[in-house]
N, C-alpha and C positions, 0 to 999 in steps of 0.2 A: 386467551392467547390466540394468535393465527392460526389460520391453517392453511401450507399452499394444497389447492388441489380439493380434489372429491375425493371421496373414501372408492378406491378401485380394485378389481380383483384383477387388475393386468399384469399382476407382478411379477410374470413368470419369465426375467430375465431375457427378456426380448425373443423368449422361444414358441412362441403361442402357435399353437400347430404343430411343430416338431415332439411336444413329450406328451404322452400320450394320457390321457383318463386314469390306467392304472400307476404313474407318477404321481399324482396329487396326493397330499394327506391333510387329515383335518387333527391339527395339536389336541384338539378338548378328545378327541374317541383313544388317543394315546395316554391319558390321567392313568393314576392308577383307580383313581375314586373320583365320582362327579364332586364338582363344586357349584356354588354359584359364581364364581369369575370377579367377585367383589372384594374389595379392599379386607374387608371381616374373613371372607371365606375365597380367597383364590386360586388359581387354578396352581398347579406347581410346577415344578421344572422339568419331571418327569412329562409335561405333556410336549411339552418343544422339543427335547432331549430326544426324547422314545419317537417323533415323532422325522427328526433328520433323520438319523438312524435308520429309521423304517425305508428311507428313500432309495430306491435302486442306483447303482452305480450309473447307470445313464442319466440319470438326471432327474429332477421333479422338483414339483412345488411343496413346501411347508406352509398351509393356511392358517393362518392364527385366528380367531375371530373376535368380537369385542370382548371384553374380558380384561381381568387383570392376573399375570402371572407369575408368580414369586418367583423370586431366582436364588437359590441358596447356595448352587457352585456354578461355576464358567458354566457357559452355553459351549459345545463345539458344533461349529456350523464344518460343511465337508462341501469337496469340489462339486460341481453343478447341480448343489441344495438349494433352492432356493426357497425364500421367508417372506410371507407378506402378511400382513395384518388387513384392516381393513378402515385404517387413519388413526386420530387420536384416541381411538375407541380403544384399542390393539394396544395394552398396555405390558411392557416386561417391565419390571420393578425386582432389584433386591433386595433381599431379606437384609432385615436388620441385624447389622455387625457381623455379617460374615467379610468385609473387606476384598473383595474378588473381582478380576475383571466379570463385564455382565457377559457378553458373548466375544468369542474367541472363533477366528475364520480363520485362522491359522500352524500351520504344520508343526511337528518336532525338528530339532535344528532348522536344515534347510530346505527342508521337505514343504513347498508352498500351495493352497487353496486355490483355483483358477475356477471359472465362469459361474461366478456368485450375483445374485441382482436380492438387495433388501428394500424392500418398499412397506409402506404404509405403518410403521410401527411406533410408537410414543415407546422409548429408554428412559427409565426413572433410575436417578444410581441414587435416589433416597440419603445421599449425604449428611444428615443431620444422625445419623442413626448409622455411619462407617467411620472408622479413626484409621484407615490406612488408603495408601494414593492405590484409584481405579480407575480403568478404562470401561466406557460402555460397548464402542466394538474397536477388536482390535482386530486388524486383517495383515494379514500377510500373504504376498501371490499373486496374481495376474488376473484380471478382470474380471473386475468388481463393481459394481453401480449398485448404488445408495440413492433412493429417491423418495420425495415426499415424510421423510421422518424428523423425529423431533428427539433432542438426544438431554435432557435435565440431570440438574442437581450433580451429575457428579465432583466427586471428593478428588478427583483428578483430570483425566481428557476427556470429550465426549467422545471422538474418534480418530485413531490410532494406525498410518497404516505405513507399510513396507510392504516396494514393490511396483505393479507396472498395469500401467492403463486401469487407472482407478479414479472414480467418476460419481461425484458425489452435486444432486442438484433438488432443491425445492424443498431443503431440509429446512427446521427450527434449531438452536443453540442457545441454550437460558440455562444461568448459575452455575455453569460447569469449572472448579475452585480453580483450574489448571491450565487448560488448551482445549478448545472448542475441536480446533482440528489440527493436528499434527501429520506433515507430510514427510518421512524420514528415509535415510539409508541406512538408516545403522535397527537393529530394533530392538526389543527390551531387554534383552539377553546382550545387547554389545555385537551382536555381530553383523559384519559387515554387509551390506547388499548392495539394493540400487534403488530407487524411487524416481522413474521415470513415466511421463505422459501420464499427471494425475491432475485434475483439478476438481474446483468448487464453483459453482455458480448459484444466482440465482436462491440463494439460502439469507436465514435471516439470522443474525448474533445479538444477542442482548443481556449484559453483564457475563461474560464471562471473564478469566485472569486476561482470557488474550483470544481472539478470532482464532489466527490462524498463524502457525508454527511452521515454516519453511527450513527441517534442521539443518540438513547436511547431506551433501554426497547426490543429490539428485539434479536432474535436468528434465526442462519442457515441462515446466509448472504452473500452472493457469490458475488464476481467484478473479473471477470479475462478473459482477454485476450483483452485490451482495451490498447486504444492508446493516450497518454494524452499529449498537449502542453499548456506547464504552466506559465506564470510571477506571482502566486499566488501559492493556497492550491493545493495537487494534491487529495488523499484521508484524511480524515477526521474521527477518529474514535473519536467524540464526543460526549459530554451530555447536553441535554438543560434544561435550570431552572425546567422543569414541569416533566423530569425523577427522577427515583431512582437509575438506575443502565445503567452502558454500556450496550453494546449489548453483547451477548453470540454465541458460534459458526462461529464464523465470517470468513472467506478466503477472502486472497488477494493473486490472482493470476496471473503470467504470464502477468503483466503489463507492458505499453513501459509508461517510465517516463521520459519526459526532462523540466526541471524548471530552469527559466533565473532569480527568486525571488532569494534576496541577503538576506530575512528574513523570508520565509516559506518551513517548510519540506513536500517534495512529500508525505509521510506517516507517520501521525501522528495521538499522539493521546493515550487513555486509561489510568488508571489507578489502585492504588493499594489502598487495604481495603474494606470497604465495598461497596464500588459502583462500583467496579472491573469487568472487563467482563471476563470470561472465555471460553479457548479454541479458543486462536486466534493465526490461520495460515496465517503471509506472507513468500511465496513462489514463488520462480524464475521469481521475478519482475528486470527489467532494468529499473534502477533510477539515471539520467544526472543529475546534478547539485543541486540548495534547500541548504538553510541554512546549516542543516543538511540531510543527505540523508532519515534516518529511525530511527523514534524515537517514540516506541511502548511502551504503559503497558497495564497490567492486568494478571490472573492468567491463569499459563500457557500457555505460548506463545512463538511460533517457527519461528522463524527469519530463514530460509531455503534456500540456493541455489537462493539468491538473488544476483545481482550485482549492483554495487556502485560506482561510479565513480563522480569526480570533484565536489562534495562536498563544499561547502565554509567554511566548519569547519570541525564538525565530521562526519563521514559515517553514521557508525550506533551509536547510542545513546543510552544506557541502564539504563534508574536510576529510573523507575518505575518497579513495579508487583513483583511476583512471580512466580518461575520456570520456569524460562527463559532459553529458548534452543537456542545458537546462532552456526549455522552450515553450512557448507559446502557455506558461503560465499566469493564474492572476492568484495574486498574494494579496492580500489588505488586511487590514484592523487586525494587525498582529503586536506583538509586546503589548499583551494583556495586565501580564506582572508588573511593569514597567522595570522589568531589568531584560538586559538582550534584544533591545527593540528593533527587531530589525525583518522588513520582508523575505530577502534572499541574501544571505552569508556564504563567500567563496574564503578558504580557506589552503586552499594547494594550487598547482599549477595545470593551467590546461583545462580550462572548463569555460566551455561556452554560456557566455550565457544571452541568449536572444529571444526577441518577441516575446516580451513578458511584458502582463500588465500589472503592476507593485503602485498600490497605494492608499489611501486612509480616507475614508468618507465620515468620519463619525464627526456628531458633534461635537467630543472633545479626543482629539486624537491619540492613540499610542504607538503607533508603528513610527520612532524615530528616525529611522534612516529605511530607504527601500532598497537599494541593491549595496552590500556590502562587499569590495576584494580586498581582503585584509594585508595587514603586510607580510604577511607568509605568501601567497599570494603569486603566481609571475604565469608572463603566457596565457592571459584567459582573455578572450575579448568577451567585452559586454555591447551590444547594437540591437540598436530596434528598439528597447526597452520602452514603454508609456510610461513613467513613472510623477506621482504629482499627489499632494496632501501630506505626506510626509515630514516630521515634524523641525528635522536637521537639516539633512542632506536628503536629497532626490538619489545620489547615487556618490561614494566616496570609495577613490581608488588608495589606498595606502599601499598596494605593493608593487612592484616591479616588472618592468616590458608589458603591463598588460597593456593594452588597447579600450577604452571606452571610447564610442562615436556613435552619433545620429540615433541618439536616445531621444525621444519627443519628451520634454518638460526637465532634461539635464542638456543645454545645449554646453556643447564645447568645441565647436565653430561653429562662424560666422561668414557672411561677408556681405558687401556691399556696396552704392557708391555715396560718394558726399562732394558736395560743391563747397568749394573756397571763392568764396564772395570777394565781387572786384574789388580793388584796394585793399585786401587782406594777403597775410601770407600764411595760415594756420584755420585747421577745422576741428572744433572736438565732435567724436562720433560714439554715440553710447552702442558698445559692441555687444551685451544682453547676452555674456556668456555667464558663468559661472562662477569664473575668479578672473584674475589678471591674466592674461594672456601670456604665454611662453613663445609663443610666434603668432608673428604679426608684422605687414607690407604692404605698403600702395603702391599700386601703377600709377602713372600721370597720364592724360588722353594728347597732350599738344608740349610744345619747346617749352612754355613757362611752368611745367608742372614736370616736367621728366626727370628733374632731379628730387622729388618728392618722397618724404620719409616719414616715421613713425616716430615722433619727436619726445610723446612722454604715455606710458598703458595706467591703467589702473585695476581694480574691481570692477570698475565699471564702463570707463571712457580709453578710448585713445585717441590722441592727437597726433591731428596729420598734419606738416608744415614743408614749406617750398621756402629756397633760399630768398626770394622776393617776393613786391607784393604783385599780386598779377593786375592784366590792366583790363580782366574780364572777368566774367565769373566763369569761372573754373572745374570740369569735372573727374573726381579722380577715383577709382577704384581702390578697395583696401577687402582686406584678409587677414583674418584670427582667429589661433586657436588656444586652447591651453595645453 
């Protein structure tokens, strides 16, 4: 398995200077009995336990060293405790069938844990060997950073948090049955909080139920630059029974997504009305495969310089929220299943959709259509689009007031000039739009051409004719659109 990073003793919560020699404690001199730290003989929970505990209320370090340390009840980590290991050496692991969260950084009711830093620790929740849902760490309380650790196998989340300025980066997430990371307002008890300026970067996911869990109630929520392998959820912008509203503020960033699920989208989630979140930015994520690739609501939300590939239906997905910006994406080789084949699907009113690049390179194609506004549809302009390879339609508008124009490879104007040859009174001009024209007009340049008109359109042609024949050759301007 990876490892980001060196095995480091800088753990000490960005304080290095400030807490002094006698702060530090070493977990194995708090055992109650040596062990050898090995799977057969490990160290116990008394030594982590006895070992916070020991820490001065001003603050200090917990050094864990290589080893493995059984965990048979909750860990409680306490206000500026801080926990390092010394990488994947630095093993906690729970005992078998005790079903318990592993470590617990947080208060009774509302009473919260503040300036916690965990580094360098391998969390085993041993899964195979619990029959009830576990968190590895749960925190609750105000700033908290998680660095360099690896959180496995749990039977439920790997980590769990409520609350503010919490900061998790350079971690591992593998097999955890549940949510790799949950960012919440509400916490396990149902009761209300906030979950404000949290993020994840920088971390790597690989099979978990789901990355990453955005429930409810929070704002100013960061995930970007993480590396996700998925047969499941990737990101999650969800609401649990005990919320009022989505999250607010929320970025998705510069994510690597690849998902072998034939019925979960790498990024989902939000909605529209009053439980709506607003101000939600996905932005220049790579997203492999998933049902759909991207399927987002809420109020005001920019779908941005994302890419989308192999899809089993639609790329991106549009049929919730408001103010919906969809831009400077590229969609291709999607409708994998070949049902839903379609790059970008508009499905409500009011959605931009511009500077996208939509279309199908394969040697045998499946993205049927690339930009779809269905006929529920009104108010959205589609422009700019490249769209081309496509097995239907380049781009089909079915609904109402919207606007499609100056899409490269859906033209839907034209225009041009064409001569009507001396002795003639008529020109057919192949206009190279998309269907028959719905408007369409020539100018004449001189008297024998000024009363000149649009005499018959097709799919393909229209014909331009003057009441005589002229006694020159003739040039006349003409204009069409659909």
């Amino acid at each position: 398995m990876p490892y980001f990073g060196n095995p480091s003793f800088t753990g000490l919560g960005g304080r290095l200077g400030q807490i002094s020699h006698t702060g530090i404690r070493i977990a194995t001199e708090f055992d109650t009995a040596k062990h050898a730290g090995t799977s057969a003989d490990p160290w116990t929970r008394a030594a982590i336990q006895n070992g916070i505990d020991d820490i001065p209320a001003s603050g200090g370090l917990l050094l864990a060293p290589a080893g493995v340390f059984s965990i048979s009840s909750p860990l409680a980590g306490k206000t500026l405790a801080d926990i390092a290991g010394v990488g994947w050496a630095t093993v906690f692991k729970l005992a078998n069938a005790v079903n318990v969260n592993l470590l617990n950084v947080a208060g009774d009711a509302l009473i919260d844990r503040t300036d916690v830093h965990i580094s360098d620790i391998k969390f085993d929740g041993n899964k195979a060997n619990q029959s009830a849902f576990t968190v590895l760490l749960n925190f609750q309380g105000t700033r908290l950073f998680v660095d360099r650790c690896s959180f496995l196998n749990s039977f439920g989340d790997g980590f769990f948090a409520v609350g503010e300025n919490i900061h998790i980066s350079k971690c591992y997430f593998e097999g955890n049955d549940d949510t790799a990371i949950v960012f919440s307002g509400v916490n396990n008890t149902g009761q209300g909080l906030v979950c404000t300026h949290v993020s994840a970067a920088h971390c790597k996911f690989k099979d978990n139920a789901t990355a990453l869990n955005v429930a409810n109630d929070g704002d100013w929520i960061g995930f970007s630059d993480n590396d996700i392998e998925t047969s499941a959820k990737a990101i999650e912008l969800g609401l649990t029974a005990n919320g009022t509203r989505y999250s607010n503020h929320v970025q998705i960033s510069r994510n690597r997504i690849r998902s072998t699920s034939t019925t979960q989208t790498p990024i989902a989630g939000g909605a529209a009305g009053a439980t709506a979140g607003e101000d939600i930015l996905v932005e220049k994520n790579t997203v492999r495969g998933g049902k759909w690739g991207i399927h987002v609501g809420g109020i005001d939300v920019r779908l941005i310089g994302n890419r989308v590939a192999l899809a089993r239906e639609y790329g991106i997905l549009i049929d919730i929220g408001t103010l919906v910006l969809c831009s400077l994406n590229a969609v291709k080789n999607c409708g994998q299943s070949g049902v839903n084949q379609q790059g970008i699907r508009v499905t409500i009113a009011d959605v931009d959709v511009l500077d996208n690049h939509v279309f199908d390179n394969q040697g045998v194609p499946t993205q049927d259509r690339g930009i779809v506004l269905a006929g529920t549809s009104s108010g959205c302009r589609a422009s700019g689009n490249r769209v081309h390879g496509n097995i239907t339609d380049q781009i089909l508008n079915l609904g109402s007031n919207n606007q499609v124009r100056r899409n490269p490879g859906h033209v839907t104007e034209n225009r041009g000039a064409a001569i009507i040859l001396n002795g003639t009174a008529s020109i057919v001009v192949a206009h190279g739009l998309i269907g028959t024209p719905l408007i369409a007009f020539a100018t004449g340049r001189n008297l024998e051409t000024d009363e000149c008109r649009i005499s018959a359109r097709d799919g393909t042609n229209v014909t331009i004719a003057v009441p005589a024949n002229v006694t020159a050759d003739r040039t006349i301007d003409w204009y069409a659109e659909v």
